[in-house]
C-alpha positions, 0 to 999 in steps of 0.5 A: 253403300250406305242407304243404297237399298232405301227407297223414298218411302224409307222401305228398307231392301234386304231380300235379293231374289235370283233368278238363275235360269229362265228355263223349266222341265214343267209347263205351268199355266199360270207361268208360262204362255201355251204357245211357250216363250223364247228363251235368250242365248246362254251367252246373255245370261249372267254367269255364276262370277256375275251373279256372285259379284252381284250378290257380294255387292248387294250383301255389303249394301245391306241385303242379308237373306238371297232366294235362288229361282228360276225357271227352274233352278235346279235345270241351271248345271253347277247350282251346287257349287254356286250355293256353295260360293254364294253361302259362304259371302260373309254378312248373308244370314239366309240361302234359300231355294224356291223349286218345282221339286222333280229334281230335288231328291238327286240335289238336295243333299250336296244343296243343304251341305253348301248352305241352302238352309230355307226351301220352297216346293211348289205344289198346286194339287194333290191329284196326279191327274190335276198336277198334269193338267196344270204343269202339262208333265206328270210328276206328283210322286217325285215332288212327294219325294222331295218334300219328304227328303227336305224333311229327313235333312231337317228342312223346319218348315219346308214351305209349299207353294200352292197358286189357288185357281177357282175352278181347278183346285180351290175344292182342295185348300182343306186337304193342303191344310191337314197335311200341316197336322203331323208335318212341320209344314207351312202351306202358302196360298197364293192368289192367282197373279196376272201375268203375260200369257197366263190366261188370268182373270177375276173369275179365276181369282179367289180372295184371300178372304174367301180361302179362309172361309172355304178352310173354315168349314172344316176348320173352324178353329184355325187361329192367326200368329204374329207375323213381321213387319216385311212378311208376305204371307198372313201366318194361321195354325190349327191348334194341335197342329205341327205345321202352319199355313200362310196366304198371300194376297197380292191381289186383294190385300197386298203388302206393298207397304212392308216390301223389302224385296228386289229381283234380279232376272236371269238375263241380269235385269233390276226389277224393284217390283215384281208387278212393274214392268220397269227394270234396269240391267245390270249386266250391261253394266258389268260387261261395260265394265263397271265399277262396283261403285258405278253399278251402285249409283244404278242400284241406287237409282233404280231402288229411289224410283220404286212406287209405293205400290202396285197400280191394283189387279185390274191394271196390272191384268192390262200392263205389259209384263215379263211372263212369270218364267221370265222374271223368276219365281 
C-alpha cells in the first residue's frame, strides 16, 4: 500500500469523498440540468459492503478523513448504520457529511452517535422566495432547523455552503457574514463552477476577489487566518466574531497544487479530479472479483495519471462532464 495514493507530482491523496446515492429531494440549478437526469438502476449502485471495502482500503493506503455526498445522501435508506460501519475503520480520523439539510433534523442525532463528527449544509440564500427559485422546492425553514440541531449537538463549526451566482444572491454575502457574529459559523463561498447542464457562464461568476470587496463595504476589518497547506478554502474572521468565513475559488484561483482529494461516484467510478472527465470504475473491479491488491494496482494507476491541474474555466465550460449530481458534491 505504500505510496499508493501519490501521484507524480508527490501530492499525496488523504481525503475520499463518497458519493452514496445520485438521487436528490431538491432541484439545484447549477447541479442539476432543467430537463433532469437519468438515474441508474439501483443495481448499478455500490452497495454499503462495496463501499466499506472500498473505504477499509483507501483507509490502509493512507486516507484519514472520508465525506459522504451525494445527490443527497440523507435520501440513501440505512445511512445511519453505514456511518456507523465506516466510523469505527481504524486509522479514520474524520467522518464527515455534506448535506441540503431537509432531512437532517430527523437524522442527525443517531448520525452524530455513529461518528459523523464534521457537517456541511448548503445554503445559497437566505430568502424563502430565492431558496425556491434556486432549488425548485421550498424548504428554508427546515434547513434553519438543522443548522440549529448541529449546533445544540455541538457541531463547531457547522460549515454553510453558499454557490455565489451574480445576479441571484451575490446582494446577500454580507448577511451570510453576520450570521458568523454570535454563531460558531464557517461560511463557504463558492465560485460559480461549469458543469453539464448547469447554464454556467462568465456573467455568472463572481471572482473570489470581487466577493471579498463586496463584504468589505460593510466589513472592513475582516482579517485573513492561516490556512494549511491542502485547504480549499481562504479562511477570514471579523474581529469579535465567533464564526468564520472561507472562499473557495476554484475558477479564479484554484488550489489544484495542494489537492489531496479523490472521488469515488455513486455507480463506483474513481474520479482523481473533480473538473476531468477521466474515471476509472471500481465496481466493475469488484464484481469481477478483485483483489484487494488488483484494485490497488487500479487506484494506483488512476491516481499516477492525475494532472497537475485543471485546463482553466473557459475549457472546462466546453468539456464534457458528469452533472454535479452525477459526481457528488
Amino acid at each position: 500500500m505504500d505510496d499508493l495514493l501519490t501521484d507524480t507530482f508527490g501530492r499525496r491523496h488523504t481525503y475520499l469523498r463518497i458519493a452514496l446515492t445520485e438521487r436528490c429531494n431538491l432541484r439545484c440549478r447549477y447541479c442539476m440540468p432543467a430537463e433532469g437526469v437519468a438515474l441508474r438502476p439501483r443495481d448499478e449502485i455500490l452497495t454499503f459492503e462495496e463501499i466499506e471495502r472500498l473505504a477499509r482500503l483507501f483507509v490502509r493506503a493512507g486516507v484519514r478523513k472520508i465525506r459522504l455526498t451525494g445527490g443527497e445522501p440523507l435520501v440513501r435508506t440505512g445511512i445511519e448504520a453505514l456511518a456507523e460501519t465506516l466510523g469505527a475503520i481504524p486509522g479514520l480520523e474524520t467522518l464527515a457529511l455534506t448535506t441540503n439539510g431537509l432531512l437532517l433534523p430527523k437524522k442527525l442525532p443517531r448520525l452524530r452517535a455513529a461518528g459523523v463528527n464534521l457537517l456541511n449544509i448548503s445554503l445559497d440564500t437566505l430568502r424563502p422566495d430565492r431558496f425556491e427559485h434556486i432549488t425548485r422546492r421550498p424548504g428554508l425553514d427546515l434547513v434553519w432547523r438543522a443548522i440549529d440541531l448541529a449546533l445544540e449537538l455541538g457541531y463547531d463549526p457547522v460549515k454553510v455552503n453558499c454557490v455565489v451566482m451574480r445576479g441571484f444572491n451575490d446582494d446577500e454575502l454580507a448577511d451570510f457574514v453576520a450570521l458568523t457574529e454570535d454563531r460558531p459559523l464557517e461560511v463557504r463561498f463558492i465560485e460559480y463552477m461549469p458543469f453539464d447542464g448547469n447554464g454556467w457562464g462568465m456573467d455568472r461568476l463572481v471572482p473570489y476577489r470581487d466577493m471579498q470587496a463586496r463584504i468589505a463595504e460593510r466589513f472592513p476589518d475582516l482579517e485573513p487566518l492561516r490556512d494549511g497547506p491542502t485547504a480549499t478554502a481562504r479562511t477570514y474572521r471579523v474581529p469579535g466574531f465567533r464564526g468564520r468565513v472561507g472562499f473557495i475559488a476554484s475558477m479564479t484561483e484554484p488550489f489544484c497544487g495542494g489537492c489531496n482529494r479523490l472521488r469515488l461516484t455513486a455507480d463506483g467510478s474513481l474520479k482523481v479530479c473533480l473538473f476531468g472527465p477521466a474515471e476509472v470504475s471500481l465496481r466493475d473491479a469488484l464484481r469481477r472479483g478483485a483483489t484487494d491488491d488488483d484494485l490497488g494496482k487500479i487506484i494506483r494507476a488512476a491516481v499516477q495519471r492525475k494532472k497537475a491541474a485543471h485546463a482553466g474555466m473557459q475549457v472546462l465550460a466546453k468539456t464534457r462532464n458528469r452533472p454535479m449530481i452525477l459526481i457528488g458534491g
